[in-house]
matplotlib code that plots the C-alpha trace (Angstrom):
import matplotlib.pyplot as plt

x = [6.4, 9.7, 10.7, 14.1, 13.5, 15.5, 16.7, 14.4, 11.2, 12.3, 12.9, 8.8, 7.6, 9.0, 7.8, 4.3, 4.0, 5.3, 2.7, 0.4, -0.9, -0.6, 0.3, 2.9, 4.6, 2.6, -0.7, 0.9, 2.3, -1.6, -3.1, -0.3, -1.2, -5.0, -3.8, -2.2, -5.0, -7.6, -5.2, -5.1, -9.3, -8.7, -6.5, -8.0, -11.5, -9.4, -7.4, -11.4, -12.7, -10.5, -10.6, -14.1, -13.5, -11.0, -13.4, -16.1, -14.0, -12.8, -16.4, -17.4, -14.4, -15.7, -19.4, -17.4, -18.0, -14.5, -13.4, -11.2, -7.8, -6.5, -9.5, -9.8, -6.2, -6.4, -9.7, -7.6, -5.0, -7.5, -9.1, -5.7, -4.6, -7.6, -7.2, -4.0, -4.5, -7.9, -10.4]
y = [29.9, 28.8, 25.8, 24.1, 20.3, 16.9, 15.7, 12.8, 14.8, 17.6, 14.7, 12.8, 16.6, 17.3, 13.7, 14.4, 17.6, 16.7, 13.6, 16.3, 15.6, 18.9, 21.9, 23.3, 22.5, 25.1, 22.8, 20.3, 21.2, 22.1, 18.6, 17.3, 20.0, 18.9, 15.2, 16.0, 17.8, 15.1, 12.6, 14.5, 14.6, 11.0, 10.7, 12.7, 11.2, 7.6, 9.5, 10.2, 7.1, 5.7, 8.1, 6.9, 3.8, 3.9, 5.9, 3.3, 0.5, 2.8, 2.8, -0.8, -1.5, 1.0, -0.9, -4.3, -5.1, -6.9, -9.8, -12.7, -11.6, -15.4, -16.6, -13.4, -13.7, -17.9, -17.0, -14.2, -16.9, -19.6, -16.9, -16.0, -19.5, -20.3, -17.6, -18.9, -22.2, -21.0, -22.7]
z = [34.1, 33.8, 36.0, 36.2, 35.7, 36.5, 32.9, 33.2, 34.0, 31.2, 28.7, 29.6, 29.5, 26.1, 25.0, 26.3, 24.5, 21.7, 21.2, 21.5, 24.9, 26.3, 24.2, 26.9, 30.3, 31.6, 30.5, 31.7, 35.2, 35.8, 35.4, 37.5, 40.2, 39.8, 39.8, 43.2, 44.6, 44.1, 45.4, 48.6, 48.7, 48.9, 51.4, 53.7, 52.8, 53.3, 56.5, 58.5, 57.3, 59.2, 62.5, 62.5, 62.5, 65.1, 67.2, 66.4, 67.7, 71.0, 71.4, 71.3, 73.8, 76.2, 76.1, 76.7, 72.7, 72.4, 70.3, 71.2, 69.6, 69.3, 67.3, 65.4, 64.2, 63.7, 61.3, 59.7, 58.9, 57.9, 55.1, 53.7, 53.6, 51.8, 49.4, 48.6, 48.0, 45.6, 48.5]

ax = plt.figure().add_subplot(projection="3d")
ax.plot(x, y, z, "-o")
ax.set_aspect("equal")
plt.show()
């Protein structure tokens, strides 16, 4: 495969071979591709986590399940002020 680089990525490929790393760019270009594709498992696993959680909340609001915004947001405060201060 022969794939025209940035100078910067051509000179951290050359580097990474040549610490023996990965034998070629070819080797190399693979476990970034694999690297890629996992990262996009997570996000979608991350991206429908979260679809079910919104949905989860539409739900409760629909039965009436609702919280007081004002307080929620005031304890939400209070924890991170907390945090910060190490209480």
């Amino acid at each position: 495969m022969t794939l025209p680089l940035p100078l910067d990525l051509q000179q951290f490929a050359d580097r990474q071979i040549a610490s023996g790393k990965y034998t070629s760019l070819d080797e190399m270009m693979l476990a970034g591709l694999r690297i890629l594709a996992e990262q996009e498992q997570i996000y979608q696993g991350r991206f429908e986590e979260l679809q079910r959680e919104v949905m989860l909340g539409v739900l409760e609001a629909e039965r009436g399940d609702l919280l007081d915004a004002t307080s929620e947001i005031a304890a939400i405060r209070q924890r991170l002020r907390d945090r910060h201060t190490g209480s």
